[in-house]
C-alpha positions in Angstrom: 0.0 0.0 0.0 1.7 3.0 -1.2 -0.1 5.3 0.4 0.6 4.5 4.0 4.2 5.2 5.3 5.9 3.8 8.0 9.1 6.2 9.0 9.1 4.9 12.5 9.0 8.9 13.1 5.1 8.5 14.8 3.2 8.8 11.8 2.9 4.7 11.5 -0.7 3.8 9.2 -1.1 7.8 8.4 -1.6 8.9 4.9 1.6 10.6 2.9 -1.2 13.4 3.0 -1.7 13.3 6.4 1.7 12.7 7.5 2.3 16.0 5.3 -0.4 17.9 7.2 0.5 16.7 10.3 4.4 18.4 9.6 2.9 21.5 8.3 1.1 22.4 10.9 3.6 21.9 13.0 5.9 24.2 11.0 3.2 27.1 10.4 2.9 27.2 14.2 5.9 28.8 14.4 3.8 32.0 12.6 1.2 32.0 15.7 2.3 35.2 17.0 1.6 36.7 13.4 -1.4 34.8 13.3 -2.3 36.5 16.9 -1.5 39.6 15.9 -3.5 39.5 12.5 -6.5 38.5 14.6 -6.2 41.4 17.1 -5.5 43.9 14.6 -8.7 43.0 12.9 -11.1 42.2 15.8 -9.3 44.4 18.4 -7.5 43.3 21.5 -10.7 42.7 23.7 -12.0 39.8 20.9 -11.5 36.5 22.4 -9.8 34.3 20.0 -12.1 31.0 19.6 -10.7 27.8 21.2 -8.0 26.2 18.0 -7.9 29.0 15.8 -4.5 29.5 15.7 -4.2 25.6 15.0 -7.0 26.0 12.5 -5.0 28.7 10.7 -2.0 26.8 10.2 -3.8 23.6 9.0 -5.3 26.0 6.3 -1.9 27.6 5.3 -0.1 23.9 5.3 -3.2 22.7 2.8 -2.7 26.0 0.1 1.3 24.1 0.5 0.7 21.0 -0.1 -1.9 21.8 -3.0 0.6 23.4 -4.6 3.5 20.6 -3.8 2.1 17.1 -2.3 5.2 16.7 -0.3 6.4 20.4 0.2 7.4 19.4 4.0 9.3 16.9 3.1 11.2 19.3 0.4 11.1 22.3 2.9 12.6 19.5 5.9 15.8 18.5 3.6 16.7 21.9 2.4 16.5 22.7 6.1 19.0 19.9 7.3 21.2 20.4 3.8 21.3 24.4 5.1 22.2 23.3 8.3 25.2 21.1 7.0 26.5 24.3 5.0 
């Protein structure tokens, strides 16, 4: 079954899809303060942000991605390591 992977990285029975979701929202977090400060500087300050938005927003950002590249985290995780080795 081509479509499951099994990386021993925790992501045993997903989906490449899933498995490529599952790493981009983990990388778009890193943009939550943006995402925070997008949200107050359109609702205002005193707007509670709803319970998983945040989460929500970088699940959204991670699907344009990967609709553009199916495995852009994957690309996006070895240019990082190759930069690192530079």
């Amino acid at each position: 079954m081509s479509w499951i992977i099994n990386a021993g990285d925790g992501t045993e029975g997903e989906s490449k899809h899933e498995a490529q979701i599952k790493m981009g929202v983990e990388v778009e977090m890193e943009h939550a303060h943006t995402i925070r400060w997008i949200f107050d500087n359109i609702t205002g300050p005193e707007t509670k942000m709803p319970d998983g938005f945040i989460k929500n927003v970088a699940k959204k950002i991670a699907e344009d991605h990967l609709a553009e590249l199916d495995d852009y985290y994957t690309k996006l995780k070895d240019m990082e390591s190759s930069a690192e080795k530079e």
